[in-house]
N, C-alpha and C positions, 0 to 999 in steps of 0.2 A: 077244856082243851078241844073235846069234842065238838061245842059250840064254835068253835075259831075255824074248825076245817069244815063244818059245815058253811056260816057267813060268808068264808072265802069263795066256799063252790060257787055258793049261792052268786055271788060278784062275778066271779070268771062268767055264768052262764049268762050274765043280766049286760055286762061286758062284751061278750060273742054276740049276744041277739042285739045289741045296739048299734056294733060295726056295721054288721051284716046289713040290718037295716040304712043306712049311713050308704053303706056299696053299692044299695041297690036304688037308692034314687036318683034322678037323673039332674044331671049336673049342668048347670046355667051356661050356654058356650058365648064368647066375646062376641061383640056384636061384628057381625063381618065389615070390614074395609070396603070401601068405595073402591070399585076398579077405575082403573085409570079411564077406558071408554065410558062413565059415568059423567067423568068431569066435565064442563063446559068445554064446547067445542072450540078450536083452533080456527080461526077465519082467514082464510087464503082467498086473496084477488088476482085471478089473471085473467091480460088482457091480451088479445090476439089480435095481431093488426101486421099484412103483407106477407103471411105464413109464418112468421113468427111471434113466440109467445114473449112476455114481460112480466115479472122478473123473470129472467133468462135458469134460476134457481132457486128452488123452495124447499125446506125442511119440516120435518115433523118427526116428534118422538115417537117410535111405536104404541101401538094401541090407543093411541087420542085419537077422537073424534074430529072427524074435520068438515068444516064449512068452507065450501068453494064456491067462491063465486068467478065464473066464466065472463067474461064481456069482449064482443068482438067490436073493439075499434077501427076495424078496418074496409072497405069498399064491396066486398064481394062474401058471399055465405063462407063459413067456416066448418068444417067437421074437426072437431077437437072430440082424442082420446087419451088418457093416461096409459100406457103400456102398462101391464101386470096389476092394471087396475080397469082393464076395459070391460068388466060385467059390473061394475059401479060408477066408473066415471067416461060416460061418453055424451055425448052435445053435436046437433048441429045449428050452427048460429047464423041468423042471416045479421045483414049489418047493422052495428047499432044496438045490437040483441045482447040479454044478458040472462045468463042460468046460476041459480042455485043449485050443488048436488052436494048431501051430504053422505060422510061414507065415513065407515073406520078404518083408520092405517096400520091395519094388522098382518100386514108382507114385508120384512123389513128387508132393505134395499138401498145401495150407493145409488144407483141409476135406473129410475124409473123415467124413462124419456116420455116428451109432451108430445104425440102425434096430431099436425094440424096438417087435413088435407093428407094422410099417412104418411107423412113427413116427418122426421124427429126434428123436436126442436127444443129445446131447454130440458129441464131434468130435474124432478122430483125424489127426495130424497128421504126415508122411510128409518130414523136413527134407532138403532136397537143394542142389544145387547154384545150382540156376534163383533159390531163395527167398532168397540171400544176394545176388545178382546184381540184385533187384528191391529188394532196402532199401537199397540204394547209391544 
């Protein structure tokens, strides 16, 4: 009998140093998810011609990547800037001219207006979370 409660100790202690062991090494984490600004960029064309821009509206989900391409179709230089985007997206265009700028759309926003020549004119739109929370 004596033999039985010692073998058990014995287990319990072999048991405890095994956990323990076990708790203490470091455990594999998932591999992290792609963030959305990861993904391939969004490619947005606009073109400016007569102080206004075309399409007149543009969309983008939050946090994607976006490639803009600017083109001034129209007679005379252009100064195009995106309002609440103007320390990434600003352009001056003479005519004919066309910029790439690429930025992330991580300000989300119903109305981000297109300033051509500090003018508004058309409206960029920043879709996020908030704006599905508010049409409910």
């Amino acid at each position: 009998m004596r033999n039985r409660y010692l073998a058990l100790f014995v287990l319990a202690i072999a048991v405890a140093v095994l956990l323990s062991t076990v708790r203490q090494t470091p455990r594999r984490s998932a591999p992290a998810a792609a963030a959305p600004s990861e993904s391939a960029a969004l490619t947005i064309r606009i073109e400016i011609a007569d102080g206004v821009v075309s399409p007149a509206s543009a969309s983008v989900p939050k946090d994607r990547r976006v490639s803009l391409e600017l083109v001034n179709g129209g007679a005379r230089t252009a100064a195009v800037k995106l309002a609440g985007y103007e320390d990434r997206v600003a352009a001056e265009l003479a005519p004919g001219a066309s910029r790439r700028i690429e930025f992330l759309a991580d300000r989300p926003g119903e109305d981000f207006p297109w300033l051509v020549d500090g003018r508004p004119t058309g409206r960029f739109v920043v879709a996020g979370a908030h704006l599905a929370e508010r049409r409910r």
